[in-house]
C-alpha positions as CSV (number, residue, x, y, z in Angstrom):
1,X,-71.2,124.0,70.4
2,X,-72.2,123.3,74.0
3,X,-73.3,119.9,74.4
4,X,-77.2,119.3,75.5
5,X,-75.8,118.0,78.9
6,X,-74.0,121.3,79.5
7,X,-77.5,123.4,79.1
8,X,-79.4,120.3,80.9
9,X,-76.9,121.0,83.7
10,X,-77.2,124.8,83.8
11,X,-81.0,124.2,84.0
12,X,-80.7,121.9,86.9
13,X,-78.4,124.1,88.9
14,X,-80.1,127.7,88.2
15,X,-84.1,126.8,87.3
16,X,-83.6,128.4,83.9
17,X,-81.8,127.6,80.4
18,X,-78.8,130.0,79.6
19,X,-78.9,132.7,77.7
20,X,-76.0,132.3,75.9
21,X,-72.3,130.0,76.6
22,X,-69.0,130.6,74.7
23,X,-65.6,128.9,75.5
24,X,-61.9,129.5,75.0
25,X,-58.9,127.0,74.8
26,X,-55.7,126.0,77.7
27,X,-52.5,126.7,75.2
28,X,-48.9,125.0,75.1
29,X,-46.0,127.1,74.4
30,X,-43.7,125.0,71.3
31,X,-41.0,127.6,72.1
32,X,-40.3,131.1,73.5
33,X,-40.5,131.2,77.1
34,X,-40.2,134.0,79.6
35,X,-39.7,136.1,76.4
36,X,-43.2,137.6,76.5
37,X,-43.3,140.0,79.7
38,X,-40.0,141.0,77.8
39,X,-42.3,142.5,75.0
40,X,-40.3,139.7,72.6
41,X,-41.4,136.7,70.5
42,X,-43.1,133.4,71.8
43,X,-44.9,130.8,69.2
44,X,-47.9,128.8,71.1
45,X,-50.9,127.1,69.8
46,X,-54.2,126.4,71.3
47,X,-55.3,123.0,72.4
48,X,-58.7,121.2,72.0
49,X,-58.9,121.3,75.5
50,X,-61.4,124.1,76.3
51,X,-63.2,126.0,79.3
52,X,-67.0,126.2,78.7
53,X,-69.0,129.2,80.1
54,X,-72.8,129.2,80.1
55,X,-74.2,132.5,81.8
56,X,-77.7,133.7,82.1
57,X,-78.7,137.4,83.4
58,X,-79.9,138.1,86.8
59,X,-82.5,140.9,87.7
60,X,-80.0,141.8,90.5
61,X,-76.7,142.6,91.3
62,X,-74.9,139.5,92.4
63,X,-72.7,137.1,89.9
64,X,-73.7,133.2,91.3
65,X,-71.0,130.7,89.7
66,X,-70.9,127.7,89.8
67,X,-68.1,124.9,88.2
68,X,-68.8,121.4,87.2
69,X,-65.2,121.0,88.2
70,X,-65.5,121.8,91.8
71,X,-69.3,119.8,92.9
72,X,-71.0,121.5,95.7
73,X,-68.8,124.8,95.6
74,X,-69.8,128.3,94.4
75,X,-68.8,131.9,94.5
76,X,-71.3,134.3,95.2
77,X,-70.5,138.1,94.7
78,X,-72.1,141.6,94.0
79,X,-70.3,143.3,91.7
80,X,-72.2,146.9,92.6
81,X,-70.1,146.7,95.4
82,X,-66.0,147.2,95.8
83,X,-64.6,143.6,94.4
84,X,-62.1,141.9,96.8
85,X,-61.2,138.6,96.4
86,X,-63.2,136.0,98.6
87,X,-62.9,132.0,100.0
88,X,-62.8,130.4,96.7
89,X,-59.6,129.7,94.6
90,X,-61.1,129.6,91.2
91,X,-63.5,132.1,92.0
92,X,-61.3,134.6,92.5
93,X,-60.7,134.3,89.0
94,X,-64.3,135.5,88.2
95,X,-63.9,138.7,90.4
96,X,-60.6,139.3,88.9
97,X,-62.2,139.5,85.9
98,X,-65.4,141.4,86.9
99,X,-62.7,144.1,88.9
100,X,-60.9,144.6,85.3
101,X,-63.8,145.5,83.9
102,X,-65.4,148.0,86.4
103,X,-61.8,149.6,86.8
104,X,-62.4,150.1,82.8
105,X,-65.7,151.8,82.7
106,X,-68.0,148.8,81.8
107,X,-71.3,148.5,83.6
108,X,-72.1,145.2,85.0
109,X,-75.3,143.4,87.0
110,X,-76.1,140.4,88.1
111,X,-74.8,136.5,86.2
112,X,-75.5,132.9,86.9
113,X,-72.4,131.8,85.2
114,X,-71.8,127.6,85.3
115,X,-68.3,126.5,84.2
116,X,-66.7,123.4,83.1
117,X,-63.7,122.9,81.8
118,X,-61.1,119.5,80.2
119,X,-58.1,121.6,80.6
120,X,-55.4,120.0,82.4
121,X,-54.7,122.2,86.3
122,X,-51.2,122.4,87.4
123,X,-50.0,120.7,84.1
124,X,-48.6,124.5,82.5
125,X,-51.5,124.1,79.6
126,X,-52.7,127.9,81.2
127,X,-56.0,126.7,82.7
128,X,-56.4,130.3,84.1
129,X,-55.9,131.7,81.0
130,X,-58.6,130.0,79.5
131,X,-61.2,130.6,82.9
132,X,-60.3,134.2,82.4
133,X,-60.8,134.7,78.3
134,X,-64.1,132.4,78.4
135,X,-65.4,134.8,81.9
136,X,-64.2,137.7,79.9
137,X,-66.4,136.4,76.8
138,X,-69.2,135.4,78.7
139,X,-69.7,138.9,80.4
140,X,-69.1,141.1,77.1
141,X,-71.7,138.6,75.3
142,X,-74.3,139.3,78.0
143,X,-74.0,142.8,78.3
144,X,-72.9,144.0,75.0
145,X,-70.3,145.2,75.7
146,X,-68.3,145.1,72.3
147,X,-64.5,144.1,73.4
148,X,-62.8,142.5,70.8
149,X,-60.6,139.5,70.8
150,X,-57.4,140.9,71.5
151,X,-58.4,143.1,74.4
152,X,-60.2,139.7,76.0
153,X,-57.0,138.8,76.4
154,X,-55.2,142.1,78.1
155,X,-57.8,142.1,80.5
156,X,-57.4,138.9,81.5
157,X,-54.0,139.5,81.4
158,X,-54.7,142.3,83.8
159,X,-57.0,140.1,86.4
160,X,-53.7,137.6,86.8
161,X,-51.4,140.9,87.0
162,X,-53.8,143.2,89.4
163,X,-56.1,140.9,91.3
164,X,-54.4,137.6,91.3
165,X,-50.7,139.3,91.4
166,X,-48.8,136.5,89.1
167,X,-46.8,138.9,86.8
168,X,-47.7,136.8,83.6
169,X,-46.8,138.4,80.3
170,X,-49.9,138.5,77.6
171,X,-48.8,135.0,75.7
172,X,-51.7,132.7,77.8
173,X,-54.6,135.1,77.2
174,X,-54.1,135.8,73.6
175,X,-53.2,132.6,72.0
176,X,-56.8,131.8,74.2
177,X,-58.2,134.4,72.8
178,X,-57.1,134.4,68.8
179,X,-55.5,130.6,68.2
180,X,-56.3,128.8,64.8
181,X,-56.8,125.5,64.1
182,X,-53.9,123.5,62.9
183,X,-51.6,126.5,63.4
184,X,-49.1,127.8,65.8
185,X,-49.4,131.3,66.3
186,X,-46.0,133.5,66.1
187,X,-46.9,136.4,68.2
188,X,-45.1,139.6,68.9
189,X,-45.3,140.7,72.5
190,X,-44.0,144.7,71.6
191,X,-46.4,145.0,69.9
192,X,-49.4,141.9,69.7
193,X,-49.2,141.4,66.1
194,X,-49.8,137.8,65.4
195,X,-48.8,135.5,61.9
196,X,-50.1,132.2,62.1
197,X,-47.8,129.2,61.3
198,X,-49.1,125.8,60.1
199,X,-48.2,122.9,62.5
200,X,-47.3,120.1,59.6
201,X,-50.5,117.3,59.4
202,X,-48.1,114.5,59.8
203,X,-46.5,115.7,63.6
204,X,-48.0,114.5,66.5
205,X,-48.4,117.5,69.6
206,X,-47.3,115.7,72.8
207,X,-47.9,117.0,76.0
208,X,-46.4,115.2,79.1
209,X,-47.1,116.7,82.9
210,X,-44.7,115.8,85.0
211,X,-47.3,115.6,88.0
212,X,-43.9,117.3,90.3
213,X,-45.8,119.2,92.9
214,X,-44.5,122.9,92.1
215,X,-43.5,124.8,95.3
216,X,-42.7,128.8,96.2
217,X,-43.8,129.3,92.1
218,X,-45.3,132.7,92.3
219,X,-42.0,134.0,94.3
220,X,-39.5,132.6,92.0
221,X,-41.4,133.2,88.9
222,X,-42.0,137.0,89.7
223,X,-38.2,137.2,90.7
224,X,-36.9,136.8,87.9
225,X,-39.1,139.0,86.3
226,X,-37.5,141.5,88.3
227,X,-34.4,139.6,87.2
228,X,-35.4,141.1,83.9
229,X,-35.9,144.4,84.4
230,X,-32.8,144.9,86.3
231,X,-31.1,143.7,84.1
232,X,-33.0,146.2,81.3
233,X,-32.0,149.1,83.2
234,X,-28.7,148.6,83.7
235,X,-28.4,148.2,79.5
236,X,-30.1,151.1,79.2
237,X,-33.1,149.5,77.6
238,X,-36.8,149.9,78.3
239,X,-37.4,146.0,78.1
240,X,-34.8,143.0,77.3
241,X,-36.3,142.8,73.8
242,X,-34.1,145.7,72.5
243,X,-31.2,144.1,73.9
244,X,-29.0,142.3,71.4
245,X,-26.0,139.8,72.5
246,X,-23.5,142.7,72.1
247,X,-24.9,145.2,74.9
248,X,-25.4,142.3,77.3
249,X,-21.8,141.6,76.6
250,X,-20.5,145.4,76.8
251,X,-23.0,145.3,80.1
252,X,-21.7,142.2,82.0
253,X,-19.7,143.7,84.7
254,X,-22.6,145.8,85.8
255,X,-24.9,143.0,86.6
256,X,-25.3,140.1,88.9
257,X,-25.0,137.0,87.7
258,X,-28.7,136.1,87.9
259,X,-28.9,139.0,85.9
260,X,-26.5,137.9,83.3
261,X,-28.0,134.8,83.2
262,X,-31.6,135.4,82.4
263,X,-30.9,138.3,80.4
264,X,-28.9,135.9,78.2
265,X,-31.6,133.7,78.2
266,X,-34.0,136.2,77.2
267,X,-32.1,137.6,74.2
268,X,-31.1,134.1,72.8
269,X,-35.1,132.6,73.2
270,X,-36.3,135.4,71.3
271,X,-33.7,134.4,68.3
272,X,-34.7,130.6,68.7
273,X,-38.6,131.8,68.2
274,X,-37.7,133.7,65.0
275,X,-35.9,130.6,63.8
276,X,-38.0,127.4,64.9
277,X,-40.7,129.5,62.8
278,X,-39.3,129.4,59.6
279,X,-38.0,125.8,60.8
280,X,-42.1,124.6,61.3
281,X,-42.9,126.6,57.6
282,X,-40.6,124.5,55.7
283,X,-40.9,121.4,57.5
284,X,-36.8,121.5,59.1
285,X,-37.6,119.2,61.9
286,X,-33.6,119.1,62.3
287,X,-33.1,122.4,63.0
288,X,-36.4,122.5,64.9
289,X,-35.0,119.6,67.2
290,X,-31.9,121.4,67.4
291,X,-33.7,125.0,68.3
292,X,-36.0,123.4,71.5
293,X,-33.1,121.8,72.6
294,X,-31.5,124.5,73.1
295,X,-34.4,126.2,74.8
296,X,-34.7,123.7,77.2
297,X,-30.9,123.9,77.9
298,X,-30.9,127.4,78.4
299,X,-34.0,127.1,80.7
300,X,-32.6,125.0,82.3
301,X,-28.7,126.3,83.0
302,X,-29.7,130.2,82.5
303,X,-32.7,131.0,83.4
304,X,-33.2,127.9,85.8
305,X,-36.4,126.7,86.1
306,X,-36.5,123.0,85.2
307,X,-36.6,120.3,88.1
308,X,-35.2,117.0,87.7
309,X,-38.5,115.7,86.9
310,X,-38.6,117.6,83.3
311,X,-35.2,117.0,82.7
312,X,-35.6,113.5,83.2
313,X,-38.5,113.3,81.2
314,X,-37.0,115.1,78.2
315,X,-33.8,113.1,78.2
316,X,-35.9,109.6,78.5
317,X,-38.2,111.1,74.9
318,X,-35.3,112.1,72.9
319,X,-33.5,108.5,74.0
320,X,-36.1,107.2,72.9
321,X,-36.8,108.9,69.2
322,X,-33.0,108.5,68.7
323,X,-33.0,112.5,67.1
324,X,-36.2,111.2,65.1
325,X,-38.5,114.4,67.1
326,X,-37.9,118.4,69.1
327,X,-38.6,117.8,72.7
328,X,-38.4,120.7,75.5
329,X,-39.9,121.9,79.3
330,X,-42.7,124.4,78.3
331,X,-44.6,126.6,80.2
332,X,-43.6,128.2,84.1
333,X,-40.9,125.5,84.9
334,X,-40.6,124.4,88.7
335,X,-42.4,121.2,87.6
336,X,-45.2,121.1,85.0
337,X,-44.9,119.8,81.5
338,X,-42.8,119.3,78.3
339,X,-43.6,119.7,74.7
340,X,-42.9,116.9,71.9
341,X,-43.3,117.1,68.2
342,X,-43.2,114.3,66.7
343,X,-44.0,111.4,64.0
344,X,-47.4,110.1,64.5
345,X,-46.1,106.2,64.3
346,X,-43.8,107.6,67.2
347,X,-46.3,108.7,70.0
348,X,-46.4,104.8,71.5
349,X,-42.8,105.0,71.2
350,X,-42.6,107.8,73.3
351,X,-45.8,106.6,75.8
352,X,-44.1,103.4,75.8
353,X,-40.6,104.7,77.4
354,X,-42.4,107.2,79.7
355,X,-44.0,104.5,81.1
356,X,-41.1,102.5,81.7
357,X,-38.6,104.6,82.9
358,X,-40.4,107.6,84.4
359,X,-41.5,106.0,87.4
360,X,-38.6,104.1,88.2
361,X,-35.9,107.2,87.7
362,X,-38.0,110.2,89.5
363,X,-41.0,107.7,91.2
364,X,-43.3,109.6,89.7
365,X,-46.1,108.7,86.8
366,X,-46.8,111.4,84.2
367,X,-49.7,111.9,82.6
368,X,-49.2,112.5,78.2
369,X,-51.9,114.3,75.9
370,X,-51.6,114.1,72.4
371,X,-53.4,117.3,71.4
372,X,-54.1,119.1,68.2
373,X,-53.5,123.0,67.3
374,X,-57.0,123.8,68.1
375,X,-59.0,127.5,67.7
376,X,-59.4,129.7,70.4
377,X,-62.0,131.8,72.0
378,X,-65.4,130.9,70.7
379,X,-68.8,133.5,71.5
């Protein structure tokens, strides 16, 4: 529920109280990464950080938004016109979103949207994810426009892929979209079907951004998604999910060695998703431990996109729960954060040797969430 202060503010900044407001959650990834655009597995769960959207119909055609997050700033757009992105960063999300949904038929007037928003920017927790399921929302509450759940999510998947050009798979939108509290959410990328996965009670979700300023992201990340489908092609696959072990093997003299590389990656994640669930469902925090390891290994050797920064930080957690937790880079890599399960009486264990030797090996201070599985889109 939107707090009173929310609608006090939406009155303040538009004259009028909303008509409606719904909101949808940033996500963390526990394991499966750059599997998704690969149409293979990935298990991430929603956070109770969340992206609220208040909106009120206009009698015109022009979408006025406005963010608590950016004071003074707004977007201002008329969406009976051809939508091209303008000045504004975040806004562009907004008219990625409202370009989707022309391109798909829907008919659209005039918003005052107001936005606010806890999710952590630049920290991998998929802020844009949860701007672009909450926009998406807002608009099909307050024109009717009956999209479900799941297809929130592929258009926002489209407005990062179309109008934003970041060649994200579907994972950020739709654990946005369809997360559950208290669960992880096992979801096939072939095909979206989801199985949800109780986190146990007693593990503690641990979030810890590097603050590494990421550079060149966009170029790197979508090269090696062409990486991938290089290296699909020359298997004689349509995507690397219906590559197995054995055909990259047979295939290896064909491709480049970036090819190889993240294709092995790629095969290998999908297999660790499969296992860490059934690791989380009977409580195996061994083999989980063992599993994200070798996640963040392969990130890190094959598919390489861990700094120094996230490798440091990962070996300074599992120093310091001496094997007692599953610690791993999640999200884009090139910076951003890493991902701890563990023991509730160890989170100040862990905060306490972050704090120590963080800043003295990489001169850097991180900043550390502990989060809970949380729900996702709310209308």
């Amino acid at each position: 529920m939107v707090t009173k202060n929310l609608s006090k503010q939406f009155l303040e900044q538009f004259g009028q109280q909303e008509d409606g407001h719904v909101s949808a959650p940033g996500r963390v990834n526990l394991i499966g990464e750059f599997t998704d655009y690969n149409n293979g597995f990935v298990l991430p769960a929603a956070l109770n950080f969340r992206t609220h959207v208040l909106f009120k119909k206009r009698e015109d055609s022009q979408f006025v938004v406005r963010s608590l997050n950016y004071p003074g700033e707004s977007d201002i757009f008329d969406v009976s016109n051809d939508i091209i992105k303008g000045d504004s960063q975040w806004g562009n999300y907004i008219r990625a979103i409202c370009f989707v949904l022309k391109r798909a038929g829907h008919q659209l007037s005039g918003l005052d949207v107001l936005i606010d928003s806890n999710v952590p920017q630049g920290a991998g927790l998929s802020s844009s994810a949860a701007l672009e399921v909450s926009v998406a929302g807002a608009i099909n509450q307050a024109f009717s426009l009956g999209i479900s759940k799941q297809d929130l999510a592929l258009l926002g998947q489209q407005a990062e892929n179309d109008f934003m050009y970041c060649q994200c798979g579907i994972m950020d939108q739709l654990i946005s979209a369809k997360g559950e509290k208290n669960s992880a959410l096992l979801i096939d990328c072939d095909n979206l079907e989801t199985k949800s996965v109780s986190v146990p009670e007693h593990l503690s979700l641990m979030i810890i951004d590097s603050n590494f300023k990421r550079k060149l992201v966009d170029s790197e990340y979508n090269q090696r998604r062409t990486d991938c489908e290089q290296a699909a092609i020359k298997m004689g696959v349509t995507t690397l999910r219906q590559a197995t072990f054995e055909v990259l093997t047979e295939h290896k003299a064909q491709l480049t060695d970036n090819e190889y590389k993240r294709a092995h990656h790629v095969i290998t994640e999908n297999q660790r998703v499969l296992e860490a669930t059934e690791a989380l469902v009977n409580n195996d925090m061994e083999s989980l431990k063992v599993l994200m390891e070798a996640s963040h290994n392969s990130l890190r050797d094959d598919f390489e996109v861990t700094v120094p920064a996230t490798d440091g930080l990962v070996e300074i957690c599992k120093k310091a729960l001496e094997g007692r937790g599953a610690v791993r880079m999640t999200g884009g890599g090139f910076g951003g954060a890493i991902v701890c399960l563990c023991e509730e009486q160890d989170v100040e264990v862990v905060k306490n040797a972050v704090e120590k030797h963080y800043p003295e090996q990489h001169n850097l201070i991180a900043s550390i969430y502990v989060c809970q599985p949380s729900e996702g889109y709310k209308g």
